[in-house]
C-alpha positions as a printed Julia matrix, in Angstrom:
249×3 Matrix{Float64}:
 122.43  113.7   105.0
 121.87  110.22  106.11
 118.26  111.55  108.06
 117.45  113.23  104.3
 117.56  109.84  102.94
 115.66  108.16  105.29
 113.17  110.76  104.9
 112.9   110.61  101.41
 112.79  106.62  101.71
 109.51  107.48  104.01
 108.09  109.75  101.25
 108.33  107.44   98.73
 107.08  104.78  101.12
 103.82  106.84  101.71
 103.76  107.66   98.47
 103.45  103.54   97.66
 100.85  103.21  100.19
  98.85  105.95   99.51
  98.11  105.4    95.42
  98.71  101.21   95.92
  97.0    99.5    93.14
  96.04  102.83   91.75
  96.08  103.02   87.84
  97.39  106.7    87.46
  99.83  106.15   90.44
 100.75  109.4    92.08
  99.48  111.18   88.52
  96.57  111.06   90.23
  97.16  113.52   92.49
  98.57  116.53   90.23
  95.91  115.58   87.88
  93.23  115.99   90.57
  94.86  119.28   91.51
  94.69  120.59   87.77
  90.52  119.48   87.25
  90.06  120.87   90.49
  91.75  124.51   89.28
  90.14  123.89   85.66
  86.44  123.45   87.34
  87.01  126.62   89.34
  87.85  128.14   86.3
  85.07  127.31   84.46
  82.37  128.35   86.54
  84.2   131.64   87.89
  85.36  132.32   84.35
  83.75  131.08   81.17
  79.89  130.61   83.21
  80.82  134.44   84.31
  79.47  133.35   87.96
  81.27  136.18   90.38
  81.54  139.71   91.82
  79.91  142.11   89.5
  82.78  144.38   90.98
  84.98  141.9    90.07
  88.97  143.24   88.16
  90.28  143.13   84.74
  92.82  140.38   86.73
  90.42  138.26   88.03
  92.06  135.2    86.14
  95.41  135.71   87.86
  93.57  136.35   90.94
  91.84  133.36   90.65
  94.47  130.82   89.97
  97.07  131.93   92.36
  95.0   131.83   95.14
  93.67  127.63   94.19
  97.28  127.83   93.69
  98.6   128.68   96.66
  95.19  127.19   98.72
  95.1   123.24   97.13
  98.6   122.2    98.59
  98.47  123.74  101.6
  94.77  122.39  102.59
  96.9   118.68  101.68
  99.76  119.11  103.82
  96.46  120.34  106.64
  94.58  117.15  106.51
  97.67  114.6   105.43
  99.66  116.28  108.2
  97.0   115.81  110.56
  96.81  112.19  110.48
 100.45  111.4   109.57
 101.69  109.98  112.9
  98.01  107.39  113.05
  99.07  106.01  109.72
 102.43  105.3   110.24
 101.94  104.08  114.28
 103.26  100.41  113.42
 106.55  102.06  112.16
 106.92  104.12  114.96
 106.61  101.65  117.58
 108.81   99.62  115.66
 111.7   102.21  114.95
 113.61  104.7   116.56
 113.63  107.26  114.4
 111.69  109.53  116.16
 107.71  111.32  115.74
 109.0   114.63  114.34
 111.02  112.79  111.08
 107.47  111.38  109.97
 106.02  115.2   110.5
 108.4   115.96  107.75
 106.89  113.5   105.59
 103.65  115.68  104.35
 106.0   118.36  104.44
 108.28  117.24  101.8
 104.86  116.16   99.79
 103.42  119.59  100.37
 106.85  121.06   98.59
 106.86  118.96   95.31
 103.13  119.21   94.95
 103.19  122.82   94.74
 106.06  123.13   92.56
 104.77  120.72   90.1
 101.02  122.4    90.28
 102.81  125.67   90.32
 104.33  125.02   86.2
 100.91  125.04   84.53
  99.93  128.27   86.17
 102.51  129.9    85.61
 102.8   129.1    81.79
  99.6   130.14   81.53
 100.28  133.6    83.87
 103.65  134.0    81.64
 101.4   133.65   78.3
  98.61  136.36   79.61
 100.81  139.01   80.5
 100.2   138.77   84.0
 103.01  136.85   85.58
 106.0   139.1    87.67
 108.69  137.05   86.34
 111.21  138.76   89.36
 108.24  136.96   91.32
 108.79  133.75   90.49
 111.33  132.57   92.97
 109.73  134.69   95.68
 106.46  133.26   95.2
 107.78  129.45   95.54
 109.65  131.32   98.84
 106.13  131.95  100.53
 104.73  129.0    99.84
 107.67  127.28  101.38
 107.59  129.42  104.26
 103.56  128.99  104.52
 103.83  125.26  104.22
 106.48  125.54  107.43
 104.23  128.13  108.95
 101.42  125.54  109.25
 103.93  122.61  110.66
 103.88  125.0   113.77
 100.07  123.94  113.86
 100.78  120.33  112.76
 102.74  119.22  115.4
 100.01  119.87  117.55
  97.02  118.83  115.56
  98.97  115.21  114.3
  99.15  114.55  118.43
  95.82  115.05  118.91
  94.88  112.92  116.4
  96.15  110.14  118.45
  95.17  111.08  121.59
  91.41  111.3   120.31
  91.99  108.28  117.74
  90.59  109.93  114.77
  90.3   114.06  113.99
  90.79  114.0   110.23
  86.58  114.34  109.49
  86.97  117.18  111.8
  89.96  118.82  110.08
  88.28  117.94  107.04
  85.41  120.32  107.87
  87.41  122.99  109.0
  89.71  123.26  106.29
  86.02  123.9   104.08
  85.47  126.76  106.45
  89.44  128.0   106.15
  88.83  127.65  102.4
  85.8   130.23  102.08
  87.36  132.51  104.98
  89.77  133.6   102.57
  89.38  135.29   99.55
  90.83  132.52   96.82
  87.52  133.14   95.02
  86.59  136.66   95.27
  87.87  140.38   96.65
  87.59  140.98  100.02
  84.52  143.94  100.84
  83.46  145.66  103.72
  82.43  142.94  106.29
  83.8   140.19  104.72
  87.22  142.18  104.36
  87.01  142.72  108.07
  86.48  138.86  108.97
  89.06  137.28  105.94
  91.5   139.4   108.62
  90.98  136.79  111.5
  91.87  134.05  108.77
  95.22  132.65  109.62
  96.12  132.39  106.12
  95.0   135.79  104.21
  98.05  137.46  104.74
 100.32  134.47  103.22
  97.96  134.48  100.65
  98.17  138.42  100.04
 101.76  138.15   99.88
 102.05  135.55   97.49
  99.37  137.43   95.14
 101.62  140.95   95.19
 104.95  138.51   94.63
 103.59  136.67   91.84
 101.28  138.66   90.0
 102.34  141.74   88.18
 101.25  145.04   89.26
  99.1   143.25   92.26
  97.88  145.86   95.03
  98.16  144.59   98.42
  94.58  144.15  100.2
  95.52  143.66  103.7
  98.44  145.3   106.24
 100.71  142.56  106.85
 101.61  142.98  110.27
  98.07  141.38  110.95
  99.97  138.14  111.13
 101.83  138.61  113.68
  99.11  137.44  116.61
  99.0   134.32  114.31
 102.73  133.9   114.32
 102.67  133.75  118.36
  99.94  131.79  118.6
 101.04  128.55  116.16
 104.84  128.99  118.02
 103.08  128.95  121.19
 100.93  125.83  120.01
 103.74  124.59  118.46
 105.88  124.14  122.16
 102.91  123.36  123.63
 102.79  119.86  121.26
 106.61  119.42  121.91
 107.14  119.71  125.77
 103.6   118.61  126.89
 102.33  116.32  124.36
 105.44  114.1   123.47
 105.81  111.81  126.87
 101.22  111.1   126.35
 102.53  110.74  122.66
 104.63  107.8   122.97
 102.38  105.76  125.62
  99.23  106.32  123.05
 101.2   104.63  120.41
């Protein structure tokens, strides 16, 4: 208990230095969250720009995957460079690198709950919501958001090693982004290459959780090479990385 309030001190702490002086405060950054959805919305939806092939359930398509994509590309590129921001508190405490990981983490899980209400009123009011799903679907993204900490605990290491990375994950969470199918249905080739996307089968299992009568576009065991690979990354950051850590601080 006593580490959960000292991490929740260093949430609200980043939280204060993040939005400092800002005139929305943290407002800011569900109301960036809901434009950003609303924009996609609008030119997907009422401009009519997509698929010709496109589903009568494009709309609940649509939203759950910004849904499920906006928080988790956060916790990507404010895990990243966690550690960098806060090196003056960790040379000056002993609380230990992997508390401050949980930082974004903790970020990641109110962000999506609180972007999560809106869509889901407005999934409830079309008809299209799987109330059952509701829970569940807050489960995966949980379980996603932990699922890229494996990755995190690697990539936040290397930021320090190479001073600076977050341009770089910046960039790559663009090409992430349009690797998975948030804004259209996977075809043919592109079907075939969303599967090397670490992040379409999380996705896919949200969509069949939360939306109601949702068919499932991928096999789910495809995740499993991914699943090895971020553990193996993940003890690769702890047992090799953590000694080079502390000297680069």
């Amino acid at each position: 208990m006593e580490k959960l309030s000292i991490l929740w001190a260093l949430v609200r702490r980043d939280y204060a230095l993040q939005y400092a002086g800002s005139f929305l405060g943290i407002s800011w950054m569900f109301l960036q969250n809901l434009v950003l959805i609303s924009l996609y919305a609008l030119v997907f939806l009422v401009l009519n720009l997509r698929n010709p092939s496109t589903q009568e359930d494009f709309t609940a398509y649509l939203l759950t995957g910004l849904l499920y994509w906006i928080p988790i590309q956060e916790l990507l590129v404010r895990g990243t460079g966690i550690l960098t921001d806060n090196r003056s508190l960790l040379k000056r405490s002993s609380l230990g690198i992997d508390l401050f990981l949980w930082i974004p983490f903790v970020q990641f899980l109110i962000h999506s709950f609180i972007t999560s209400i809106p869509v889901f009123l407005y999934l409830g009011y079309s008809g299209t919501l799987n109330l059952t799903g509701i829970f569940f679907g807050y489960t995966v993204l949980v379980l996603s958001g932990l699922y890229l900490m494996l990755l995190l605990h690697y990539l936040s290491r290397l930021n320090i090693l190479l001073k600076d990375i977050s341009p770089l994950i910046r960039l790559v969470s663009q090409l992430v982004f349009w690797g998975i199918p948030v804004l259209y249905y996977p075809t043919g080739y592109l079907k075939q290459w969303n599967e090397w996307n670490p992040f379409t089968i999380p996705l896919d299992v949200f969509r069949t959780t939360v939306i109601s009568g949702f068919q499932s576009q991928f096999e789910w065991l495809h995740i499993t090479p991914f699943l090895l690979f971020f553990f193996l990354v993940y003890l690769l950051a702890k047992r090799k990385f953590q000694s080079v850590i502390l000297d680069h601080l």
